[in-house]
C-alpha positions in Angstrom: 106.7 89.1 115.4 102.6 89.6 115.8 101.0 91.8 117.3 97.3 93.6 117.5 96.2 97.2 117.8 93.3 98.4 118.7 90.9 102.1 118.1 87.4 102.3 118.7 85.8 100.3 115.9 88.7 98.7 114.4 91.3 95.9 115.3 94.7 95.6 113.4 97.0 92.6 113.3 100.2 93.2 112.0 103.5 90.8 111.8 106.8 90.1 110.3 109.5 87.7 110.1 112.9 86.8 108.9 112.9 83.8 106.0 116.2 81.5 106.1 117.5 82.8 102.9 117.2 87.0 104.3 113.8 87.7 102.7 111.5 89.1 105.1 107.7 88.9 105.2 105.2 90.7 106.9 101.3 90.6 106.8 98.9 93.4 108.0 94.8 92.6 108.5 92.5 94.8 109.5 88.9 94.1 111.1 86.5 97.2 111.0 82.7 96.8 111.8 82.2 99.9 110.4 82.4 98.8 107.0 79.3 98.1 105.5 81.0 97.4 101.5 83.8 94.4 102.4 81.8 93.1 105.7 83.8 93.0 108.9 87.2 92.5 106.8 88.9 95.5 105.7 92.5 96.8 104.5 94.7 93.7 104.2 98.0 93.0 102.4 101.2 90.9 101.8 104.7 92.6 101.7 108.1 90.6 101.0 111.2 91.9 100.5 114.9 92.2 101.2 117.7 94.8 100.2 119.0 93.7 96.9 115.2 93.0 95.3 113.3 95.3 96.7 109.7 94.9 98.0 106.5 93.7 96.9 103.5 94.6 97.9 100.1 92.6 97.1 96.9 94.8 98.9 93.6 92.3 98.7 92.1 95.1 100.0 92.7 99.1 100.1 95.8 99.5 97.8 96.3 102.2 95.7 98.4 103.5 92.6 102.0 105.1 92.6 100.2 108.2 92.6 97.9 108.0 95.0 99.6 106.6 97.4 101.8 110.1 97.4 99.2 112.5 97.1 98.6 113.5 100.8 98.3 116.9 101.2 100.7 119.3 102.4 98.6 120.4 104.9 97.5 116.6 106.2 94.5 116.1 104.4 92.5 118.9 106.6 89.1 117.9 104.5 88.9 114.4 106.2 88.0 116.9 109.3 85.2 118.0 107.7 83.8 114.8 105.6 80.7 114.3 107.6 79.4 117.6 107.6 78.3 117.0 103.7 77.6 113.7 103.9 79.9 112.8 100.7 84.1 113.0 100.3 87.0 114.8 99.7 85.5 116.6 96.3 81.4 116.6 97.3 81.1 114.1 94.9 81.1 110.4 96.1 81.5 109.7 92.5 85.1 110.7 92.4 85.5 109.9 95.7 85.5 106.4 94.7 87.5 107.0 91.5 90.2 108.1 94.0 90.2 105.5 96.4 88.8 106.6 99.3 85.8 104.8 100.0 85.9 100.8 100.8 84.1 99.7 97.5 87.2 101.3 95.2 89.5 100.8 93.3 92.8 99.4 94.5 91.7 95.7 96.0 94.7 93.4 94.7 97.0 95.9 93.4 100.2 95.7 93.3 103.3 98.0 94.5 107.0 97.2 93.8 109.4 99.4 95.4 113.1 98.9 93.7 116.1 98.5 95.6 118.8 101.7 95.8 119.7 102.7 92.7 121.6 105.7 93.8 121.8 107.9 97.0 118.6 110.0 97.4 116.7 108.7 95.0 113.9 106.1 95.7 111.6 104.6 92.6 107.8 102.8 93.6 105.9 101.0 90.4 102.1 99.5 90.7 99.6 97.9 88.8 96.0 97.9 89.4 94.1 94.9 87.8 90.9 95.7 85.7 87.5 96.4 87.8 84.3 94.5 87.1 82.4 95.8 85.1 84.7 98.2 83.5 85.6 98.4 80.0 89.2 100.2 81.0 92.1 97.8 81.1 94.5 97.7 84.0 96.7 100.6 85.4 100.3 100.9 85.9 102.2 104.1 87.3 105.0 105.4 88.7 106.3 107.4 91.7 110.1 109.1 91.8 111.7 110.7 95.2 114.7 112.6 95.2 116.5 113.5 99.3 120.2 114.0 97.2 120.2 117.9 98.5 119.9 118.0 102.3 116.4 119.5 103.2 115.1 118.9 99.9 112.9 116.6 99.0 111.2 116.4 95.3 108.6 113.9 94.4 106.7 112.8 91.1 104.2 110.1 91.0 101.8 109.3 87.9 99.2 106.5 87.4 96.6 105.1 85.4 93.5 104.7 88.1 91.4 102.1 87.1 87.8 103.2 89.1 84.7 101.1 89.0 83.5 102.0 86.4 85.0 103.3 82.8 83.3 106.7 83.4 85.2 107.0 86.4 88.7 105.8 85.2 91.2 108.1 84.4 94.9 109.2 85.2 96.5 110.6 88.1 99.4 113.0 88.9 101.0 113.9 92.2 103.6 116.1 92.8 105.1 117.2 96.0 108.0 119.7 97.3 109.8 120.1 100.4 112.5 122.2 102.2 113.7 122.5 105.6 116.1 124.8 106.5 116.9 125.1 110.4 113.8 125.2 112.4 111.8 126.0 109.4 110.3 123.3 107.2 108.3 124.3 103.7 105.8 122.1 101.6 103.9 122.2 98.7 101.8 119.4 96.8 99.9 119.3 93.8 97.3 116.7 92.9 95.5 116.3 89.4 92.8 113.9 88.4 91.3 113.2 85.6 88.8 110.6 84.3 86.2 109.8 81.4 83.6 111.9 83.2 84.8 115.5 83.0 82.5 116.7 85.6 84.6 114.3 88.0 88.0 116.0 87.1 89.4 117.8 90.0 92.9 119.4 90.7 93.8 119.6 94.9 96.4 122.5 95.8 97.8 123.1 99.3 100.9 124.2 101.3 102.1 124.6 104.7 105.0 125.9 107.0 106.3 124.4 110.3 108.3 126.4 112.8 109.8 124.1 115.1 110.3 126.7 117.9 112.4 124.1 120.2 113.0 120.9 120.6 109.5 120.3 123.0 107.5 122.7 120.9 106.2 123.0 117.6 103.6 125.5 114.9 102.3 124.3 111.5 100.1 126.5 109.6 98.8 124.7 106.2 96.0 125.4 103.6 94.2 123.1 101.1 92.3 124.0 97.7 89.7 121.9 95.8 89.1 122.9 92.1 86.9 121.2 89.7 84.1 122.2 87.0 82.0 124.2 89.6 82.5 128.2 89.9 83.7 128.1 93.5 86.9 126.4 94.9 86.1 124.5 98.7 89.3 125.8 101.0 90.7 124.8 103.7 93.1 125.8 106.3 94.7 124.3 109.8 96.5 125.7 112.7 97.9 123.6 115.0 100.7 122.8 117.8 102.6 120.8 120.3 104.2 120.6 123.5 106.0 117.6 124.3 107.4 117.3 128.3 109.1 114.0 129.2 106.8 111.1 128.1 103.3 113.9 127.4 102.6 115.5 124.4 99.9 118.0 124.4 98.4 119.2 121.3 96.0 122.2 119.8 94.4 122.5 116.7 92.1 124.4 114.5 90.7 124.2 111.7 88.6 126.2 108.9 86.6 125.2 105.8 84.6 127.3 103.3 82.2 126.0 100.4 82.4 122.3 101.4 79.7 121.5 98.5 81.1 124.3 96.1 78.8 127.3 96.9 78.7 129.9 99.2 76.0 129.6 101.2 77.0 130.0 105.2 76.1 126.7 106.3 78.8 125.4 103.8 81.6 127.2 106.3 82.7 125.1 109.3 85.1 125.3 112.3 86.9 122.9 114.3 88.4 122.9 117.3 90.8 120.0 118.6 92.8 119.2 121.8 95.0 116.1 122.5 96.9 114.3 125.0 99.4 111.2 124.8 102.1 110.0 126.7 104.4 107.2 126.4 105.4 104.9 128.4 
């Protein structure tokens, strides 16, 4: 099975298929124009797995640890809104920014993740290893992530790493940490995320938590905030409202979003506000 997808400046291919002893393999490639760092190829990688081994993941290109790869916000990463208006990344530092993975020259490019088969009910165990960088006196990384869904509702999550940036200033470890509880309509989360590296300066902690109301089974609220701490004397917040309506095959959506101090001070024209509105429907 192959197929492509398509956005505005990037094409996906993804595929899969069955191997004649029950393995299965599947392959995702990514073209994006955009990226100036790896040219016009971007995020690609290799998974094969099957129930009683598990899966394997090798990313050539965009990968990440056991911890980062759990350490969206509760919120939904609300700064990503807001990346632009700075000019640098999640922590106004493009230093750290590539420390964490989220630029296309970091770390992360050949890394493996291995995700074990059931162990018991409810709980789910990923491991990774991130190969040395070049240029970077730090050795590998390995980490792991645990996920417990035993309790109904409840979901608990731990996930630390070595990260291996690219540099050794900029290598350091990783803790993620996430909790969750629905009960009825009402669905509560809360993540922490703590890095830190070489370069204290880097080091930043990310807070955040939000609450859903679904108020029926078309229509839905979420209310979420997001905190950045590191070495500087102010915190950059964040905060999202948003909805949904869904009728037949339409979903119509409404958003909005806050953020104060984008580059750590307080100046007014570090305080932004969004305004989103979307429309889908499936066929």
């Amino acid at each position: 099975m192959f197929g492509p997808e398509f956005d505005s400046r990037q094409l996906h291919f993804s595929g899969s298929g069955e191997l004649d002893n029950g393995m299965t393999v599947s392959l995702s490639y990514q073209l994006d124009h955009a990226d100036t760092n790896a040219g016009p190829f971007d995020n690609h990688s290799l998974t094969v797995s099957s129930d009683s081994l598990g899966s394997l993941t090798l990313t050539g290109h965009g990968g990440g640890s056991a911890a980062s790869s759990m350490d969206a916000t509760a919120a939904g990463d609300v700064w990503d809104t807001f990346d632009g208006a700075r000019g640098t990344a999640s922590d106004g530092s493009t230093a750290v920014v590539t420390a964490l993975g989220m630029s296309s020259s970091a770390p992360g490019n050949n890394s493996l993740m291995y995700t074990l088969p059931t162990l018991m009910d409810g709980v789910a165990v990923n491991l990774s290893y991130e190969p040395q960088q070049s240029g970077n006196s730090i050795d590998s990384g390995t980490g792991f992530n645990v996920t417990y869904t035993g309790i109904e509702g409840l979901t608990l999550a731990y996930g630390i790493a070595d990260e291996v940036g690219t540099t050794t200033a900029l290598s350091g470890e990783q803790v993620a940490m996430k909790l969750s509880y629905a009960y009825g309509p009402v669905t509560v989360t809360a993540t922490e995320s703590e890095f830190d590296v070489q370069t204290a300066a880097s080091d930043q902690d990310v807070s955040s938590m939000a609450i859903s109301y679904t108020i029926s089974d078309e229509m839905s609220v979420t209310y979420g905030v997001e905190e950045f701490s590191t070495t500087s004397a102010t915190d950059r917040e964040y905060t999202v409202l948003k909805g949904s309506y869904t009728s037949g095959g339409m979903t119509v959506s409404a958003q909005m979003k806050e953020a104060e101090n984008v580059a750590h001070g307080t100046a007014s024209n570090q305080d932004f506000d969004y305004w989103g509105l979307g429309l889908a429907f499936a066929f």
